[in-house]
C-alpha positions as CSV (number, residue, x, y, z in Angstrom):
1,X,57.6,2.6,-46.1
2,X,59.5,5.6,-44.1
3,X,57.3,8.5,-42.8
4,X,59.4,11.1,-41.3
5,X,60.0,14.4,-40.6
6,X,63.3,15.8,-42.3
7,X,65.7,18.7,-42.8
8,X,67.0,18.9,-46.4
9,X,70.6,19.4,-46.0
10,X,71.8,19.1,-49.4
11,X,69.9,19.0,-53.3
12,X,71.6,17.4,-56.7
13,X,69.7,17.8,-60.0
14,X,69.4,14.6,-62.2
15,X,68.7,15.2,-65.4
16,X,65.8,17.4,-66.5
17,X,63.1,17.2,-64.2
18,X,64.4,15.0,-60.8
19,X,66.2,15.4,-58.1
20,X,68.1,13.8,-55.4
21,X,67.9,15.2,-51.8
22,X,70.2,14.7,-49.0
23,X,68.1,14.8,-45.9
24,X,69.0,14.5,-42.3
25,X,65.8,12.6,-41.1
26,X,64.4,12.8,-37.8
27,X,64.2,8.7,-37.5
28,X,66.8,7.3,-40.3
29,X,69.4,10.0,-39.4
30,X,71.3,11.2,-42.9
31,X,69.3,9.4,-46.3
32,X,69.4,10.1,-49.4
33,X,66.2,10.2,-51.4
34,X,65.2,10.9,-54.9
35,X,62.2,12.2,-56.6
36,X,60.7,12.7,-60.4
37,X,58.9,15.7,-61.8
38,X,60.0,18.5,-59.6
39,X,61.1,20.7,-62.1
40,X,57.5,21.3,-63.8
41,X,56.3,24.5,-65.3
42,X,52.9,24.0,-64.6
43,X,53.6,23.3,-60.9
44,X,56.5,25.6,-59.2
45,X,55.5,24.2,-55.9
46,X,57.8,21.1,-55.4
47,X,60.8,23.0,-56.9
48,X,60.3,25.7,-54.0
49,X,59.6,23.0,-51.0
50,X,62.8,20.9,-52.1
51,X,64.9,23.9,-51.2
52,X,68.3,23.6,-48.6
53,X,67.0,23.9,-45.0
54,X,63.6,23.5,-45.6
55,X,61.6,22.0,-43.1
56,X,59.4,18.6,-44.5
57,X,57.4,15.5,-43.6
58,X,58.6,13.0,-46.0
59,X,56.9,9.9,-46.9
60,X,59.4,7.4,-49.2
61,X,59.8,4.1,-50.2
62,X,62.4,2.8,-48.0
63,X,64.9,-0.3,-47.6
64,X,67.7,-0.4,-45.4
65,X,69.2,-2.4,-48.3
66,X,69.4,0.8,-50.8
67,X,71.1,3.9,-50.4
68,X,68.6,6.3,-52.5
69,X,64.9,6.2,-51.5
70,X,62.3,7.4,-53.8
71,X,59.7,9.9,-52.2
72,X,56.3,9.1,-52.3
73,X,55.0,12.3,-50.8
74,X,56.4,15.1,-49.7
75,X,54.8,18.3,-47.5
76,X,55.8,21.7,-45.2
77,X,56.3,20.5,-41.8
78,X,56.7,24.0,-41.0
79,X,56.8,27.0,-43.7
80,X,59.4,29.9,-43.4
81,X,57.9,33.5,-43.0
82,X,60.9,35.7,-42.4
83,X,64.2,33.2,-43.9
84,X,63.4,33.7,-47.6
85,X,63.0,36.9,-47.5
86,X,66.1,38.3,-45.7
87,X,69.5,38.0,-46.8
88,X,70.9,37.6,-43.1
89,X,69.0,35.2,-42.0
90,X,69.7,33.6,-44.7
91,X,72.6,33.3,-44.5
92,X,72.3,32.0,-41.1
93,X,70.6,29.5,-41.8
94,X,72.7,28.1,-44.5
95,X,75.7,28.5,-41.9
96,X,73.5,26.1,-39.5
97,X,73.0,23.4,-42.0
98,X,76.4,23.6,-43.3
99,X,78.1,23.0,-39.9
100,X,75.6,20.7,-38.8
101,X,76.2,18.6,-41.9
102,X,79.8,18.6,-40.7
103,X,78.7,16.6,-37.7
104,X,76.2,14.0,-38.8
105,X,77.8,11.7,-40.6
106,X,75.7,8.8,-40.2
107,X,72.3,6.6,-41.0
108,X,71.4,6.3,-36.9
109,X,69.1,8.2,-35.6
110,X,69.6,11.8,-33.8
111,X,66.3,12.7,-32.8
112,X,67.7,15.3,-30.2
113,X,70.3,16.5,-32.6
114,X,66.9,16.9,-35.3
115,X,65.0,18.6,-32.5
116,X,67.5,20.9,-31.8
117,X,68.2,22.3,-35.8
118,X,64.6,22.8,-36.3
119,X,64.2,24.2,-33.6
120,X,66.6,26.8,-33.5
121,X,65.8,27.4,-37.7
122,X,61.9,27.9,-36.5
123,X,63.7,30.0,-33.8
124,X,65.6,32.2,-36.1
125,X,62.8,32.7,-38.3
126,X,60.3,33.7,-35.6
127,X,62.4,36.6,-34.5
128,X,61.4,39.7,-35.0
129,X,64.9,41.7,-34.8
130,X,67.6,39.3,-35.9
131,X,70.3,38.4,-33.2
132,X,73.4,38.8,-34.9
133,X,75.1,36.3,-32.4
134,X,72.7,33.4,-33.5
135,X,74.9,31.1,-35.3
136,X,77.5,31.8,-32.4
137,X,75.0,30.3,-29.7
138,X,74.3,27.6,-31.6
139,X,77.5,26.5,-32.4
140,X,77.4,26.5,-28.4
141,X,74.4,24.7,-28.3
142,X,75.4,22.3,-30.5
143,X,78.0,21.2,-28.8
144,X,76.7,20.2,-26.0
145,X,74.5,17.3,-28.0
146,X,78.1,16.5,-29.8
147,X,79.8,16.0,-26.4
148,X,82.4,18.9,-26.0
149,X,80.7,21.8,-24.3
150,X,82.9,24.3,-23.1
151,X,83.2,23.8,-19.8
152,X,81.8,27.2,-17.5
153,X,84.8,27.2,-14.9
154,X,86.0,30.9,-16.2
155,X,87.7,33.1,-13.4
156,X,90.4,35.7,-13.0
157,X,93.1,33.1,-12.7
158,X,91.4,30.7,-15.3
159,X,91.1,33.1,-18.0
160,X,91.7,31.7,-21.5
161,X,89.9,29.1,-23.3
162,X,91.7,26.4,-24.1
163,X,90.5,24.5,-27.5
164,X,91.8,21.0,-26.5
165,X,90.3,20.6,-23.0
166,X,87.6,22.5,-23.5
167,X,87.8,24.5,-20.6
168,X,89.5,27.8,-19.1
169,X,93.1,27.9,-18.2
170,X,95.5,29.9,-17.3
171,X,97.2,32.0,-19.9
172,X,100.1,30.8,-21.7
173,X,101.3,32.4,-25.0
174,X,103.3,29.3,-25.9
175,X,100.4,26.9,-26.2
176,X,98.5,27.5,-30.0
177,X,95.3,26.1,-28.9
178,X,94.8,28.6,-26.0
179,X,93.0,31.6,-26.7
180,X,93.8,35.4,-25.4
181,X,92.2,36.5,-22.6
182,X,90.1,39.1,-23.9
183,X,87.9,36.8,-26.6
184,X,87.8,34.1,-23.8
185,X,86.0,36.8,-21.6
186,X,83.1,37.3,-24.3
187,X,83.7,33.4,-25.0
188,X,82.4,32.7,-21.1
189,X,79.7,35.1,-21.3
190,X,78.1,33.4,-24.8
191,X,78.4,30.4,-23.1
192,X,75.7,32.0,-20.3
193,X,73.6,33.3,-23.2
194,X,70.4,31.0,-24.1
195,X,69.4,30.9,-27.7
196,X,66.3,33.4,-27.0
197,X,64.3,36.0,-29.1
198,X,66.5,39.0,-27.4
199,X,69.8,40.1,-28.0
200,X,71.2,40.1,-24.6
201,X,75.2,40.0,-25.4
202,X,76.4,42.6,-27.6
203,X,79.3,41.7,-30.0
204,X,81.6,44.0,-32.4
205,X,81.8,43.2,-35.9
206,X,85.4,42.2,-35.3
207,X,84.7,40.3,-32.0
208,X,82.0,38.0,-33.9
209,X,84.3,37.2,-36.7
210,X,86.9,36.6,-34.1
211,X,84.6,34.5,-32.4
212,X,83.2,32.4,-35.4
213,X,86.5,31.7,-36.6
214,X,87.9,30.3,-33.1
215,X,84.6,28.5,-32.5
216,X,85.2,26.8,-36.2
217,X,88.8,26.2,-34.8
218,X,87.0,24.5,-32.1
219,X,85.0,22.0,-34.1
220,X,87.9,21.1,-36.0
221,X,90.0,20.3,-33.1
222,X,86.7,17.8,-31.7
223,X,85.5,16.9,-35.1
224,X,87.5,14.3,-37.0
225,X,87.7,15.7,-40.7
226,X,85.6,18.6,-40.0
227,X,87.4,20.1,-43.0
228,X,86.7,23.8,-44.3
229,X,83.1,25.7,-44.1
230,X,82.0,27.7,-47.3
231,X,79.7,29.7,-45.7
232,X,81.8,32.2,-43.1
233,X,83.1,33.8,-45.7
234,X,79.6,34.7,-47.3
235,X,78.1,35.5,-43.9
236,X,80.9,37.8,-42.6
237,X,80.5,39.6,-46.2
238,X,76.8,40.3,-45.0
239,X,77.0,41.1,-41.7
């Protein structure tokens, strides 16, 4: 038997009335479980709590000998307020659990990695005026657990990011994976701005699309077959 908390990452329906979940787990790492009767008329309340990036305590039949695990019980480990309910956070939120099922991969555990999604999806739904840069500063964030942080060594000599080495170099227009000086300003100050209720660095439409799509660049270039995200394109239509 495997009690745990989890993070549903990804849902499949089987047949009428089950489905099979895709969870990132806070002791199992990524498992894959499957559960009977959710789609019931008489009780909506399964359906609903079996949603993508949804928060749960998960108890399940478990062998390290299967690869699906059928759910025993299943409740809230925390309950969104705000997420539901608005269309950029959202949208947020389904950018966080797309990237970070990029990056786990595997059935070890990731208890910091865990941590530090559900926090930051409690986080985003706690605030009170959205912080447009959120997925930015925790693609930041995130990093650092993955093992490529940027590396904070910006100056007026060092002044463009480069992708590879993850730190700041000098400029050179030659090399593809170094990026202009001007977004590797605003690059070095995200990197100095915690994941926090306010909305301390301001960003231009166009600068935060620039941004996301370098910092995706980024992953790609640390994560082997990172392939494409579906969700940029959806959030940048939003915000």
């Amino acid at each position: 038997m495997l009690s745990t908390r989890g993070i549903v990452f990804r849902t499949c329906r089987f047949k009428e009335s089950s489905l099979i979940l895709d969870v990132f787990t806070e002791q199992k790492g990524i498992q894959s479980f499957f559960m009977n009767s959710v789609f019931n008329s008489k009780n909506t309340r399964l359906s609903s709590l079996l949603q993508v990036s949804n928060i749960l305590e998960i108890v399940a039949y478990y062998s390290d000998k299967k690869e699906i695990h059928r759910i025993k019980e299943v409740n809230p480990d925390y309950l969104y307020e705000s997420i539901p309910n608005d269309i950029r956070k959202s949208a947020i939120a389904t950018f966080i659990i797309e990237l970070s099922r990029r990056c786990v991969k595997d059935q070890s555990e990731h208890q910091d990695f865990f941590q530090l999604i559900r926090r930051c999806l409690v986080l985003l739904d706690r605030q009170p005026t959205l912080d447009a840069n959120f997925h930015l500063k925790f693609m930041i964030k995130l990093s650092s657990y993955l093992g490529f942080q940027p590396l904070k060594n910006y100056s007026q000599t060092n002044n463009a990011f480069d992708l590879i080495n993850a730190q700041f170099i000098p400029f050179n227009l030659n090399n593809h994976y170094c990026i202009d000086p001007l977004l590797s300003e605003k690059i070095f100050k995200l990197l100095n701005d915690e994941l926090k209720l306010e909305n301390a660095f301001k960003l231009s439409y166009e600068d935060r699309s620039r941004m996301l799509d370098t910092l995706i660049e980024y992953y790609k270039v640390h994560i082997e077959n990172f392939g494409d995200l579906k969700s940029p394109s959806v959030y940048k239509s939003i915000l």
